[in-house]
C-alpha positions in Angstrom: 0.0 0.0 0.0 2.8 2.2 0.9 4.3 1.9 -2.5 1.1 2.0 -4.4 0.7 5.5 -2.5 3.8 6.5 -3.7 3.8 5.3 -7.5 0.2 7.4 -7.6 1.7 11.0 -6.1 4.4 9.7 -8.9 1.9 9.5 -11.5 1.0 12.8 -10.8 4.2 14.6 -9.8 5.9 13.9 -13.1 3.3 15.4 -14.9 3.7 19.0 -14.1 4.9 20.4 -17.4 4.0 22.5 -19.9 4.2 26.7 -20.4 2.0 27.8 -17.5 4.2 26.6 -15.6 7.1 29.1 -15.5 4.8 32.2 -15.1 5.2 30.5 -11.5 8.5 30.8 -11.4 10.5 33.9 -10.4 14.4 33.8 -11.9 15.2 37.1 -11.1 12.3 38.5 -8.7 10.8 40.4 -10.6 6.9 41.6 -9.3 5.6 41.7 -13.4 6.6 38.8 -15.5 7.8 40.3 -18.6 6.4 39.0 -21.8 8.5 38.2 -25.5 7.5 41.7 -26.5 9.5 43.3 -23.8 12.0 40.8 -23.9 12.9 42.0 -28.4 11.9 45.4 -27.2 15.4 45.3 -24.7 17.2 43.2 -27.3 16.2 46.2 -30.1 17.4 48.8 -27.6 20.4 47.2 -26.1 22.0 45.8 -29.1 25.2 46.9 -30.1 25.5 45.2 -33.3 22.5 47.0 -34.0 24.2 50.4 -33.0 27.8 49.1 -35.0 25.5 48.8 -37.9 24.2 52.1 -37.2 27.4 54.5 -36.9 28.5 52.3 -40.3 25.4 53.3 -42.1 25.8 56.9 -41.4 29.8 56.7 -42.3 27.8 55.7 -45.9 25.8 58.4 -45.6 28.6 61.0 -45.0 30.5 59.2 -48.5 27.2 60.9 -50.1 28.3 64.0 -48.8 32.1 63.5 -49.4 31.1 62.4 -53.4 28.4 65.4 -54.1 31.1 68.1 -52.1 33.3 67.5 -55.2 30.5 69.7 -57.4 30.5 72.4 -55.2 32.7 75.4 -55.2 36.0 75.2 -53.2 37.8 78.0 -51.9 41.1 78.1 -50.6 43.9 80.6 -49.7 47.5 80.5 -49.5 50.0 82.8 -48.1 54.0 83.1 -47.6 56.9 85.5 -46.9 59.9 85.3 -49.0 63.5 86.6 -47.9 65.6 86.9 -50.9 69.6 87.6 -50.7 72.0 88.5 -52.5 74.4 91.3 -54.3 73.8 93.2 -58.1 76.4 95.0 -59.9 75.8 98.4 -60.9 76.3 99.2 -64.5 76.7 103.2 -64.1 78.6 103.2 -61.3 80.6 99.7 -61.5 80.0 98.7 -58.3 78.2 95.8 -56.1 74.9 96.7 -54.4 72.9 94.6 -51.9 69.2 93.5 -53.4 68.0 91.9 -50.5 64.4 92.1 -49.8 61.3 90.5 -47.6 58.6 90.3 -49.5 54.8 88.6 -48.2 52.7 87.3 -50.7 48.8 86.2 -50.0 46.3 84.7 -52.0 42.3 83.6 -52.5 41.6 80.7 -54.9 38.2 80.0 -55.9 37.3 76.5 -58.1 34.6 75.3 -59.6 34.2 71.9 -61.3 32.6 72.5 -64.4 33.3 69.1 -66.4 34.7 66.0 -65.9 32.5 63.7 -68.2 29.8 63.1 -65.5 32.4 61.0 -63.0 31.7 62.9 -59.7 28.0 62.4 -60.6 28.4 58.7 -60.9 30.5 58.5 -58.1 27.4 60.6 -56.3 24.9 57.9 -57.6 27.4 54.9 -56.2 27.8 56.5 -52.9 23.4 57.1 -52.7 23.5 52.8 -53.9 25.6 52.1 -51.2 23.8 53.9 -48.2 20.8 52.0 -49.7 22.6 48.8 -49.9 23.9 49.2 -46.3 20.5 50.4 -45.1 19.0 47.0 -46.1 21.9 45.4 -44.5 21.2 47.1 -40.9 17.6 45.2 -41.5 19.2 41.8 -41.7 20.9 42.6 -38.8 17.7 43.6 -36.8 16.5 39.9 -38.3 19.5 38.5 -36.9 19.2 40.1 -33.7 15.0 39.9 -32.9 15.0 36.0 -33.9 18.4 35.5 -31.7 16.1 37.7 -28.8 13.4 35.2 -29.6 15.5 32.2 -29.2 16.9 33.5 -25.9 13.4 34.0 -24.7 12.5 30.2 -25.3 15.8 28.8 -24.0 15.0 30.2 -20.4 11.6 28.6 -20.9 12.8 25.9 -22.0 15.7 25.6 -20.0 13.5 26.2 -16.7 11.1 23.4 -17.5 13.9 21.0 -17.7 14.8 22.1 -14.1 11.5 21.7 -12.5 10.6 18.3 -14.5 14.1 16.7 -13.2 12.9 18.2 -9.5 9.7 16.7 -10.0 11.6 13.2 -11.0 14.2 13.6 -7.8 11.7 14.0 -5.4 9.4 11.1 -6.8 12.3 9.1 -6.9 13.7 9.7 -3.6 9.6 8.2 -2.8 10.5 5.5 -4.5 13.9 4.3 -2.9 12.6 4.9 0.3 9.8 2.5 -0.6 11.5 0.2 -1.8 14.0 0.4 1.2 11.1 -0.3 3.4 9.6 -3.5 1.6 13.3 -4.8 1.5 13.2 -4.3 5.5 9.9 -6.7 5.6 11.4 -9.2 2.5 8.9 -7.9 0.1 11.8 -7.1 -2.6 15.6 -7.8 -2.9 18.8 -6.0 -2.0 18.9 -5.7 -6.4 15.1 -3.9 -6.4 17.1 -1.1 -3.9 19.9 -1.3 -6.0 18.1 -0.1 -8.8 16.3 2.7 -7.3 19.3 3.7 -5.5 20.8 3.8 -9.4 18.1 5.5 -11.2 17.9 8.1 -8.4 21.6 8.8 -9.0 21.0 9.4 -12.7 17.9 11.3 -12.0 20.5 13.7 -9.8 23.1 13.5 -12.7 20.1 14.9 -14.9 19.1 17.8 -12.4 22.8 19.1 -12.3 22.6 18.8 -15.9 19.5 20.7 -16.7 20.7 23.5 -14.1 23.6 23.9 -15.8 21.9 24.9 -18.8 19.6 27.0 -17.4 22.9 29.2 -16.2 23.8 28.6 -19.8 20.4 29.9 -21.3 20.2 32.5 -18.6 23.7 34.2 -19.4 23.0 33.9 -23.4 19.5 36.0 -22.1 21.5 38.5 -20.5 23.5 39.1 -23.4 20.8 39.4 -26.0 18.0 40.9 -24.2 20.4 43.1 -22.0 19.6 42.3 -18.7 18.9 39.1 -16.0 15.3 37.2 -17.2 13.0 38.1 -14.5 9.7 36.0 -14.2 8.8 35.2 -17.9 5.8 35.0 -19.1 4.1 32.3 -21.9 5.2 33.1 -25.3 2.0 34.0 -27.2 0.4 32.8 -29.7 2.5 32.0 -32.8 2.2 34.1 -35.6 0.5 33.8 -39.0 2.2 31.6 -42.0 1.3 30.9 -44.8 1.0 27.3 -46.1 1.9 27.8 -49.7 5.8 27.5 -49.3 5.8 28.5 -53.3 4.5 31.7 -52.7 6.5 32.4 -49.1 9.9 31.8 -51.6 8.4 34.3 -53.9 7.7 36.5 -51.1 11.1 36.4 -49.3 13.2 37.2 -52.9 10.7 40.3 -53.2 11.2 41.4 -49.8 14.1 40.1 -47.8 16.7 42.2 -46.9 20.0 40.3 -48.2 18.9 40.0 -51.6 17.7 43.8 -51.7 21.1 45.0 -50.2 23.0 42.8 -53.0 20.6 44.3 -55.7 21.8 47.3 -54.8 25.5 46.5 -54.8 24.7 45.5 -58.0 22.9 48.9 -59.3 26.6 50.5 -57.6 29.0 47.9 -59.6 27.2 49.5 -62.4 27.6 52.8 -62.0 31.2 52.4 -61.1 32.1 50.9 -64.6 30.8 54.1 -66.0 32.1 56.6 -63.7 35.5 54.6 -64.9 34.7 55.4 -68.0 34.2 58.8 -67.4 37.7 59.0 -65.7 39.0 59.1 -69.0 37.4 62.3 -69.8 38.9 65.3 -69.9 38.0 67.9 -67.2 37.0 71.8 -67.2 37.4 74.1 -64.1 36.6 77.4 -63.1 39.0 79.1 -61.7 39.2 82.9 -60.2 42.4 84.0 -57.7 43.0 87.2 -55.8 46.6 87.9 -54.9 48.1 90.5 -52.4 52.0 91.1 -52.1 54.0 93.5 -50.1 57.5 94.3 -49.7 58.2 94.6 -46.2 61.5 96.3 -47.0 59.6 99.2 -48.6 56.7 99.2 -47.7 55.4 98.2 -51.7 52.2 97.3 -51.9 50.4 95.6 -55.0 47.6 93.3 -55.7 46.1 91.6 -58.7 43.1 89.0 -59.6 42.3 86.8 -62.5 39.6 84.6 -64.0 40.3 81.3 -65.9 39.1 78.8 -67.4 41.5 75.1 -66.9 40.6 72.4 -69.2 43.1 68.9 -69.2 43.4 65.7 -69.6 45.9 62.5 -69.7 47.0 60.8 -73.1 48.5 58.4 -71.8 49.5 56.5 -68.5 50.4 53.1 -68.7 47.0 51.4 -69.5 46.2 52.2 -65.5 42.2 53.8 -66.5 41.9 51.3 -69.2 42.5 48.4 -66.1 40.5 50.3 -63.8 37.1 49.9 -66.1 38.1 46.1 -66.6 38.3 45.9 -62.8 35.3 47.5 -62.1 33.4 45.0 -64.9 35.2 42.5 -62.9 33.4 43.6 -59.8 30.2 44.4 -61.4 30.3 40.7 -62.5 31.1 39.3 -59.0 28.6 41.2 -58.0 25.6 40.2 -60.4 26.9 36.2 -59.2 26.5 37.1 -56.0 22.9 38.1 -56.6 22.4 34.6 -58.1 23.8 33.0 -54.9 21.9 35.0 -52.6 18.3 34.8 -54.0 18.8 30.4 -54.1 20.0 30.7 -50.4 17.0 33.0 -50.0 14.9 30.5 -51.2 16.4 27.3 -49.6 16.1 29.5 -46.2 12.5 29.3 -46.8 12.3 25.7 -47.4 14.4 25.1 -44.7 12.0 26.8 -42.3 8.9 25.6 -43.1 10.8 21.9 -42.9 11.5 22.7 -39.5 8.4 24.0 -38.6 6.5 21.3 -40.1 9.1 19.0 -37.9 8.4 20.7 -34.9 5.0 20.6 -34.9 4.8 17.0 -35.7 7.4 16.4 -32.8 4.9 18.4 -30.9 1.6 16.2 -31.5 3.9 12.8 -31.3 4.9 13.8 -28.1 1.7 14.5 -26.6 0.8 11.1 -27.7 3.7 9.2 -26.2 2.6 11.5 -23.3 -0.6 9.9 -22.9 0.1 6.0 -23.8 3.4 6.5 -21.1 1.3 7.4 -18.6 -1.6 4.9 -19.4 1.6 2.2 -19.5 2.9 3.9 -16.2 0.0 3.8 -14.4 -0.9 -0.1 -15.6 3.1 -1.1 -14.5 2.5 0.8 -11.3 -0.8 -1.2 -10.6 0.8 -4.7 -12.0 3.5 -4.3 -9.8 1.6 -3.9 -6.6 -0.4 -7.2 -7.2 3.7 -8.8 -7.7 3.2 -8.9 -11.4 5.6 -6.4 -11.9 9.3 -5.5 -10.5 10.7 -2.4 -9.1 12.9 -2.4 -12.7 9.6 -2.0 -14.5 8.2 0.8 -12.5 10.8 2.3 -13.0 11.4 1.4 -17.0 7.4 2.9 -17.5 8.7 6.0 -15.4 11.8 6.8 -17.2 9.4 6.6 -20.6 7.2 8.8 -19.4 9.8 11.3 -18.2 11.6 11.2 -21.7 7.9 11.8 -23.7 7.9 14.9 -21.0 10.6 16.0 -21.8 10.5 15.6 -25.8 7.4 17.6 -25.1 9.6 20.4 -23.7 12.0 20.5 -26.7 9.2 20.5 -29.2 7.3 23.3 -27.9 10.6 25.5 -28.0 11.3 24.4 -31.5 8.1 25.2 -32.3 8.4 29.1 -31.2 11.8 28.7 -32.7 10.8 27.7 -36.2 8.2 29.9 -36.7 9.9 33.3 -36.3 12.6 31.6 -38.0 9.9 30.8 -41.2 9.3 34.9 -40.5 12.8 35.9 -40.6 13.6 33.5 -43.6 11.1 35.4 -45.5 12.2 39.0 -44.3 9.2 39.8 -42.1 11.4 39.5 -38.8 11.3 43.4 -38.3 9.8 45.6 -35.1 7.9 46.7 -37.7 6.4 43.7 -38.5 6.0 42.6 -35.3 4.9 45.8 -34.1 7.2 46.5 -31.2 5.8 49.3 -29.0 9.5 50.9 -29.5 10.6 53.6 -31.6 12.4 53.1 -34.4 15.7 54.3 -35.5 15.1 56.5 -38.1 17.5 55.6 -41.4 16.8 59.2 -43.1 17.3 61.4 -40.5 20.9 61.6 -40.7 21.3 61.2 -43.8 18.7 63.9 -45.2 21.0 66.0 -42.6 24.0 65.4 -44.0 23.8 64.9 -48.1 24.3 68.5 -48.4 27.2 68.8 -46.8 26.5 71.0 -44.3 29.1 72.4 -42.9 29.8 72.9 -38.8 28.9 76.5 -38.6 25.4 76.4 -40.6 21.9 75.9 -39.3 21.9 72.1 -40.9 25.8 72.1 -39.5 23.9 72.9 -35.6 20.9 70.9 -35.9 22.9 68.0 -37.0 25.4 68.6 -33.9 22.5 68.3 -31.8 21.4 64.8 -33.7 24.9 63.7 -32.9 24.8 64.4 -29.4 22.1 62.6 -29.3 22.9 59.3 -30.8 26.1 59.5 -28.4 23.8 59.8 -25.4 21.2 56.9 -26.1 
């Protein structure tokens, strides 16, 4: 009877499980169990490959400004003083005379590009690809970073359930050796049926230390993702919409995911840069007007002048090095267009790949609620068997081992689940806060850049306000 009590607070004990259960359980002590939302929310605002992404898309933005400066005027000055020595001889008189003199000389240069076979317009168009390119890239980073948030988020979950299921297993197997030590005291059972327990309860505390040392493990990757220490977490919710036509997530994901856009862009750039290296050869045409001071300290002269050009030049000839620059830029432009190929098939086997899991996972998921429920109708018979004598103490504990492994599989196929369907999301380029509507706000890709294409310079309005945009980043 003693043992029958036992087996049933068994039956029972080993069946806590499932994702209600951690909203029980504090990690951190935290009085409002945070949810998956606030969980990407932190890893959104606490990433800093996000913010390394960030600074490098505005160093693209400021080659926008570097390229279109090139069309603008430039004005420059220069200024020296000049001692000059030496000794003339006189003609009238025959005689040597000193001719030194100090003599300062400044002067105001003004340029303006006027031609140059449309190569700083090219290399303007490149530069505006690029930001565009990197722009999309920063997205697949937020992908990268959101789905790695949402993994975190389900390793805790997971990673906790493991914990209390091998508590749940020690403490009904600690029951179970002291039963068993107890019948062997009245010759019910042999010194092997204690053995045994005494053996399964020492793997059940090898599994424990296990499972607890991934929960550190899942708890440190949390903190490094989300940003801080999981608190008390809450049930993931409900998963998100798929579709079920795979065909049509494929064509989807090459329409709207982020690596194939950014690569269609570095292709638009290879483009232009064959052509601005065409235009290299050209010659070019400059404005030019100077104003020039000079006075000679000595006596005091003082003169000035100005003049207004026009510059036009060019190079015949120098070595084949422009003729190999355009080859290397097809060269690139080639690369560039195979990359394109590469990236929309992986774009597309992503796809695949995700839906394969997902469709694994939930499969895994319905098996193992099965196997949940025939192990415990199996555990329950064994447990019954074995208090008429039909059964031993090894197949108690056989029929509770099954149905701790079908709890467990349970476990891992619920995560998986979560797992592979923000992965199906992110596969087809819909793993954004935009898509998933994060109550955060967004960093804003044009600001900066609509700040800076003009190059403004320091000591304008645009120059100030952009200061203050600076600051700004630096302080968040």
């Amino acid at each position: 009877m003693v043992l029958s009590k036992i087996r049933h607070t068994a039956g029972k004990a080993v069946r806590i499980s499932g994702f209600a259960a951690v909203v029980l359980v504090s990690l951190g002590g935290a009085t409002r169990a945070d949810t998956l939302a606030d969980a990407l929310v932190s890893a959104y605002t606490n990433s800093g490959l996000l913010e390394q992404n960030r600074a490098l898309l505005r160093a693209a933005d400021e080659d926008v400004a570097a390229a279109g400066a090139a069309l603008e005027p430039v004005l420059r000055w220069t200024a020296s003083i000049t001692q000059t020595l030496g000794r003339a001889q006189n003609s009238t008189t025959f005689g040597a005379q000193d001719v030194d003199s100090l003599v300062a000389n400044g002067q105001l240069i003004a340029e303006l590009l006027l031609y140059d076979g449309g190569a700083t317009s090219l290399g303007i168009e490149v530069a505006k690809e690029t930001v565009l390119a990197t722009r999309q890239t920063l997205i697949s980073i937020e992908q990268q970073v959101l789905l790695r948030g949402v993994q975190a988020y389900m390793g805790v979950i997971e990673a906790n359930e493991f914990v209390q299921l091998r508590q749940n297993n020690m403490r009904v197997l600690t029951q179970e050796l002291r039963a068993a030590q107890n019948r062997f005291e009245v010759g019910e059972v042999t010194r092997t049926d204690v053995a045994l327990a005494e053996a399964q309860l020492a793997q059940a505390r090898s599994g424990l230390a296990t499972a607890q040392g991934n929960l550190a493990i899942a708890i440190e990757e949390y903190r490094n993702v989300i940003g801080r220490k999981p608190g008390r977490l809450s049930p993931p919710p409900n998963l998100p919409t798929l579709s079920g036509d795979i065909n049509a997530a494929k064509g989807l994901a090459v329409r709207l995911h982020p690596s194939l856009r950014s690569v269609q862009h570095s292709v638009a750039a290879a483009d232009l840069s064959v052509k601005r290296a065409e235009a290299a050869k050209r010659p070019t045409v400059v404005a030019q007007g100077a104003l020039s001071l000079s006075e000679n300290l000595d006596s005091s002269n003082f003169s000035t002048g100005a003049s207004v050009g026009i510059n036009a030049g060019g190079t015949l000839y120098q070595g084949g090095a422009r003729s190999s620059a355009v080859r290397a830029a097809q060269a690139q432009r080639d690369a560039q267009r195979g990359n394109l190929h590469i990236v929309r098939r992986d774009v597309q086997q992503n796809v695949g790949i995700a839906y394969a899991q997902l469709s694994s996972a939930r499969a895994s998921l319905a098996a193992s609620d099965r196997q949940i429920r025939a192990a415990r109708i199996a555990f329950q018979g064994v447990r019954e068997e074995a208090t008429l004598g039909a059964r031993t103490t090894l197949d108690v504990l056989d029929a509770e081992q099954s149905l701790l492994d079908a709890e467990a599989a349970r476990i891992s196929a619920q995560s998986q689940l979560y797992n592979a369907a923000y992965g199906v999301l992110a596969a087809m380029g819909r793993l954004t806060a935009t898509d998933l509507r994060l109550p955060i706000q967004q960093y804003d890709v044009n600001e900066y850049y609509n700040l800076v294409k003009n190059s403004p310079t320091s000591k304008s309005k645009q120059g100030a306000q952009l200061d203050r945009v600076l600051k700004r980043l630096q302080k968040d």
